[in-house]
C-alpha positions as semicolon CSV with decimal commas, in nm:
position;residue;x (nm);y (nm);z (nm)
1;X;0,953;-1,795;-0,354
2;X;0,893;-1,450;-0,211
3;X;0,946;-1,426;0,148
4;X;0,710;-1,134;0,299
5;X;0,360;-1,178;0,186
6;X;0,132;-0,886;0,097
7;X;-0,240;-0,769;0,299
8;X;-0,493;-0,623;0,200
9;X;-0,767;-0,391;0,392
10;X;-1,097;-0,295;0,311
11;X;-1,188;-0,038;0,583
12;X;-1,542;0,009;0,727
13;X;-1,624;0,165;1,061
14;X;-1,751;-0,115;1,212
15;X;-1,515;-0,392;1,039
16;X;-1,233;-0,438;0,814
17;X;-1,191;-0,699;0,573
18;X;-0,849;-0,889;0,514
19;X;-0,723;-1,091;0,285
20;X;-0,360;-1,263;0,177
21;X;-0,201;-1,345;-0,079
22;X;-0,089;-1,680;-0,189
23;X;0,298;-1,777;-0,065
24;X;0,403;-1,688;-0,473
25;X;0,182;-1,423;-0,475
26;X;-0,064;-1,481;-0,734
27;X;-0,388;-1,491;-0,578
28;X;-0,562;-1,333;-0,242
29;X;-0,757;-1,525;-0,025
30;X;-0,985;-1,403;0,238
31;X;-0,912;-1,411;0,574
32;X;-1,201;-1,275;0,756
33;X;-1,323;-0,956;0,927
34;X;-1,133;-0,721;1,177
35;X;-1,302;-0,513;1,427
36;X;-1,282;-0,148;1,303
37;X;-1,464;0,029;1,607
38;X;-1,204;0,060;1,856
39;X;-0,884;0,173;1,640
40;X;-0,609;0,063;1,928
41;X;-0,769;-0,266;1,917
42;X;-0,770;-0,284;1,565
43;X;-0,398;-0,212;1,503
44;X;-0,291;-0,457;1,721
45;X;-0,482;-0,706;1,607
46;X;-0,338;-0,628;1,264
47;X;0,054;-0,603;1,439
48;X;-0,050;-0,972;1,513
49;X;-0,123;-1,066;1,206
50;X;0,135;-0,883;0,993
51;X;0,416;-1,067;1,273
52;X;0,238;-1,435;1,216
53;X;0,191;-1,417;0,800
54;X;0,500;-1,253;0,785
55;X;0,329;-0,947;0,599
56;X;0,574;-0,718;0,438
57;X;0,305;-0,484;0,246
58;X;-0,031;-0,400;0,330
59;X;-0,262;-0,247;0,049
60;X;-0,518;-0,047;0,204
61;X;-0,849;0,032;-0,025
62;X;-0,919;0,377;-0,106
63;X;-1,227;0,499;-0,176
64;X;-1,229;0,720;-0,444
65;X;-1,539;0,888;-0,610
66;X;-1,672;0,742;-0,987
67;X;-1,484;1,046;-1,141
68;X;-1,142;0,964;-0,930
69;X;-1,139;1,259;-0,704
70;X;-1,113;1,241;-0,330
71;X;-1,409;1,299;-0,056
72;X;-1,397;1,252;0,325
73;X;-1,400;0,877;0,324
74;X;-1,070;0,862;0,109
75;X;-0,932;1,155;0,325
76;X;-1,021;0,911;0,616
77;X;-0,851;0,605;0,464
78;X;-0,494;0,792;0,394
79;X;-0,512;0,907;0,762
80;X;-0,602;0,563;0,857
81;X;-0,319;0,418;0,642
82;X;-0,026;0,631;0,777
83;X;-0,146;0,499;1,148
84;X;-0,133;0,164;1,004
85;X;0,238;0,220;0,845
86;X;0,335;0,350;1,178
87;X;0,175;0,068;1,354
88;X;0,309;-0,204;1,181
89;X;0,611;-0,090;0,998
90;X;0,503;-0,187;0,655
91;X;0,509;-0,085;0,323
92;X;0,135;0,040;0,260
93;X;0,004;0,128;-0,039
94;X;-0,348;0,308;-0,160
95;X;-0,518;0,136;-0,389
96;X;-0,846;0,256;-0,611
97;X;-1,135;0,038;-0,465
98;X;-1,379;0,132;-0,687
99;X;-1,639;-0,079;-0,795
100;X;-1,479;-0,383;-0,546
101;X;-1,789;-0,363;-0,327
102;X;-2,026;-0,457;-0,665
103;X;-1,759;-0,723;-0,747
104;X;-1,752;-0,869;-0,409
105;X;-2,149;-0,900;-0,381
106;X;-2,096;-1,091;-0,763
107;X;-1,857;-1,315;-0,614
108;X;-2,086;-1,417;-0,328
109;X;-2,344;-1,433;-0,512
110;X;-2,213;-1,654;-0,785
111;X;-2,059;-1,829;-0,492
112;X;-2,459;-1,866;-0,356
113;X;-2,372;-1,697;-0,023
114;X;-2,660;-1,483;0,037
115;X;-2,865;-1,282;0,291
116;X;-2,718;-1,191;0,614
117;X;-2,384;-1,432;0,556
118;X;-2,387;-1,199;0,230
119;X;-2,302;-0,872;0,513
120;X;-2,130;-1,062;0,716
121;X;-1,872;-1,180;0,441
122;X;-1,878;-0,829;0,170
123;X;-1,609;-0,697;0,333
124;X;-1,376;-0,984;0,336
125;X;-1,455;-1,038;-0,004
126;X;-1,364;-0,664;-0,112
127;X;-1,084;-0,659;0,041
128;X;-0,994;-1,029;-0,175
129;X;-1,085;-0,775;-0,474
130;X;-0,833;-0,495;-0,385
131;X;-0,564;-0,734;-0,320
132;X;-0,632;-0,921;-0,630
133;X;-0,654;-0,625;-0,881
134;X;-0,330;-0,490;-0,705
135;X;-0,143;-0,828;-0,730
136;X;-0,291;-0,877;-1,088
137;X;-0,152;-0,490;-1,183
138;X;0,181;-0,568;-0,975
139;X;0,225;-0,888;-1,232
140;X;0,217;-0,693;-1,513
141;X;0,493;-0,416;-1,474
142;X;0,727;-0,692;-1,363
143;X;0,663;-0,808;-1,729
């Protein structure tokens, strides 16, 4: 059994989904919305967290363009991510969120969560997409 447990973070400006993964580390599971306004509050809300899951990596989304390159918002989120590493003392990773927005909103949908619980939950849901893809990819090269 692995014994830190890996986070994911879909950044907004307003909130930030989070998700976790399993105790093997299989699958992520959503764990709700953090409040992205205020970015003191949000780091130690996240310090919290990381300290009670016992979080040892946190995989932050980056948002690339559809061609890979890099515009403001993914300049934001590698800024955002080195104040998280030096928050929390984690490992944190960048990971390519594209097209985890358009998954998320299939996975509610499919799930028949619509509407305004639809906004309330997309960003919990990407961020179950970033961690997933990353967990699914971090599989694989142990092969």
């Amino acid at each position: 059994m692995k014994s830190k447990r890996t986070c994911a973070l879909d950044l907004g400006k307003r909130r930030i989904g989070l998700a976790i993964d399993d105790e093997l580390g299989l699958y992520a599971h959503p764990r709700g919305i953090l409040a992205g306004g205020d970015i003191a509050a949000f780091l130690k809300a996240l310090r919290e967290f990381v300290v009670t899951e016992n979080v040892g990596t946190i995989v932050v989304g980056l948002p690339l363009d559809m061609r890979g390159g890099e515009g403001d918002a993914a300049r934001s989120a590698r800024v955002m991510a080195q104040k998280i590493a030096d928050a929390t003392r984690c490992n944190v990773t960048l990971w390519d969120e594209r097209l985890t927005t358009a998954e998320a909103m299939r996975s509610l949908q499919a799930s028949e969560v619509s509407g305004k619980k639809t906004r309330e939950r997309i960003d919990e849901a990407a961020a179950v997409a970033i961690l997933q893809s990353w967990l699914d990819r971090s599989r694989k090269s142990d092969d």
